[in-house]
N, C-alpha and C positions, 0 to 999 in steps of 0.2 A: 199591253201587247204592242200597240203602236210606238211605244218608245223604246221598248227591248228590238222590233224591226227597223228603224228612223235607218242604218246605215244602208239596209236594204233595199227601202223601199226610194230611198235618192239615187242609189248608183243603180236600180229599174230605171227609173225616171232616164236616167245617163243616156243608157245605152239606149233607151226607145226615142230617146230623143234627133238621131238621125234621120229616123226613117218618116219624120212629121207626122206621128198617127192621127186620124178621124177617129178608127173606130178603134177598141182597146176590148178584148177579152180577159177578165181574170177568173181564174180556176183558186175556190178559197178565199174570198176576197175578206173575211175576217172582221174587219169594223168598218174597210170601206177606206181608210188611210191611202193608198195606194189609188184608189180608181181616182180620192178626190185631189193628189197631186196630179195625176194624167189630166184631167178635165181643166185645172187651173194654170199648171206648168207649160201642158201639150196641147193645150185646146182641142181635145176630142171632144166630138158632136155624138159619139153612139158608143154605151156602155153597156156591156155585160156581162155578168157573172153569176157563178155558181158558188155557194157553201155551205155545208153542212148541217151548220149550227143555229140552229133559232134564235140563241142569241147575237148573235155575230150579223145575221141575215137581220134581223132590226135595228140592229145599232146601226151597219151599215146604210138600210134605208135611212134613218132618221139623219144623219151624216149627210151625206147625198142630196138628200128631198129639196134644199136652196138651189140644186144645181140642175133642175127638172129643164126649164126654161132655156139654159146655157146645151143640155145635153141629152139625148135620147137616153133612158136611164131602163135597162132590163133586167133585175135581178134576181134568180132563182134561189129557191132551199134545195142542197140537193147535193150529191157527192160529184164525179167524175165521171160518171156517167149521165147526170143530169146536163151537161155540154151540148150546145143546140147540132142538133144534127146536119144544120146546114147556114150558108151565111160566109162572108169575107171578111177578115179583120186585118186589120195593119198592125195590129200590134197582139198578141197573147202573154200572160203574164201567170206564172205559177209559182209563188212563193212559199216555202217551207211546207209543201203540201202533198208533197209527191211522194212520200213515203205511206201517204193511206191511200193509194191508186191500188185497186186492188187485180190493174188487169193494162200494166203500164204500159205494154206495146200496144194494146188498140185503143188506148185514150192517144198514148204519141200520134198514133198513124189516124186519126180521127184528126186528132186537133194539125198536123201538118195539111192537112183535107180543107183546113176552117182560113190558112193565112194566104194573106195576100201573096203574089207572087215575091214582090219587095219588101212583103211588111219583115217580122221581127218576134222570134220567141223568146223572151227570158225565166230561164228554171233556177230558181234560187233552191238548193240542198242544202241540208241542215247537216253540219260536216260529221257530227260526233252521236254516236247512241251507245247506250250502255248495252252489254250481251242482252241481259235480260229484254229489256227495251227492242230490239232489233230481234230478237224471235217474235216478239207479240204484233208487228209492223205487220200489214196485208201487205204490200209491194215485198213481191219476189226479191224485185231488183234491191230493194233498200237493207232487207235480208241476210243479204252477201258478204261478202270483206271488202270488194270493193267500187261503193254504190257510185260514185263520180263514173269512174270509165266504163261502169255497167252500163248505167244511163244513159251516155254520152254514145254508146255502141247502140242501144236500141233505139237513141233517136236517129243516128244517121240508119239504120234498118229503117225507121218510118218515113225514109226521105229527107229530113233537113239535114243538113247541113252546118258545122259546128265553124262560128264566127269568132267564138272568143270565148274563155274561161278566167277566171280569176276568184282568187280566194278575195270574202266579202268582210270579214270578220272571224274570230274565233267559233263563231259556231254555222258560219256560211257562206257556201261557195257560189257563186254564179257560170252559167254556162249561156251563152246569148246562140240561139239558132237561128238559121234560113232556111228560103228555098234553095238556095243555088248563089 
């Protein structure tokens, strides 16, 4: 998984890179790949996330666990709704995940609640589903015909602000948000 995301989880790195983050939220954080470029790259002091997968959520710890010392390290089993209810981050990070939100305007409007004034969201979309595949998706939005400006429409409804988009690869698009 880490090496099918490598292009994604650098051109994250890219774009979080302006806004110098401390702290880093990711939603899905999967092996843990992504937080442990933010921590090494961005020197962030305070991590955490949320994922699903038991698997994923210990690979990730075990991944991680050298970097206790270097970084506040907080990480949940848990979907999109498990997203701490409260807290500041400078940085939020959601890669290829946003298609199992099962309720993606109050996770956006939650997680626009969670960023720093200056910090920085990155939604990486996975560009391409088969019909079949995209009936069985819980996200409405992902659902649709078409999920990029779907998305991109119900996060400026949550508030941010759309900074930048760009195709990532053949199977992913990024969209980078703000407050303002």
């Amino acid at each position: 998984m880490a090496r099918l995301n490598q292009r994604a989880y650098r051109w994250t790195i890219d774009k979080l890179r302006p806004v110098q983050p401390k702290s880093i939220l990711e939603i899905g954080f999967g092996t843990g790949h992504l937080l442990q470029l933010a921590i090494h790259n961005l020197n962030v002091s305070k991590v955490v996330g949320v994922d699903p997968s038991e698997l994923m959520f210990e690979t990730a710890r075990q991944r991680l666990r050298r970097y206790r010392k270097k970084a506040e390290l907080d990480l949940k089993l848990g979907d999109d709704s498990a997203i701490p209810a409260q807290g500041q981050f400078d940085a939020i990070a959601a890669l290829h995940c946003f298609q199992f939100w099962p309720t993606p305007e109050e996770t956006l409007a939650k997680l626009r609640g969670l960023l720093s004034p200056n910090g920085r969201f990155v939604l990486v979309l996975r560009r391409r589903y088969s019909k079949s595949v995209a009936k069985s998706l819980p996200n409405p939005i992902s659902r649709g015909n078409n999920e990029i400006a779907d998305a991109c429409a119900a996060a400026e409804r949550a508030g941010f602000v759309i900074q930048g988009m760009q195709g990532i690869s053949k199977t992913s698009h990024g969209i980078i948000l703000g407050c303002g």
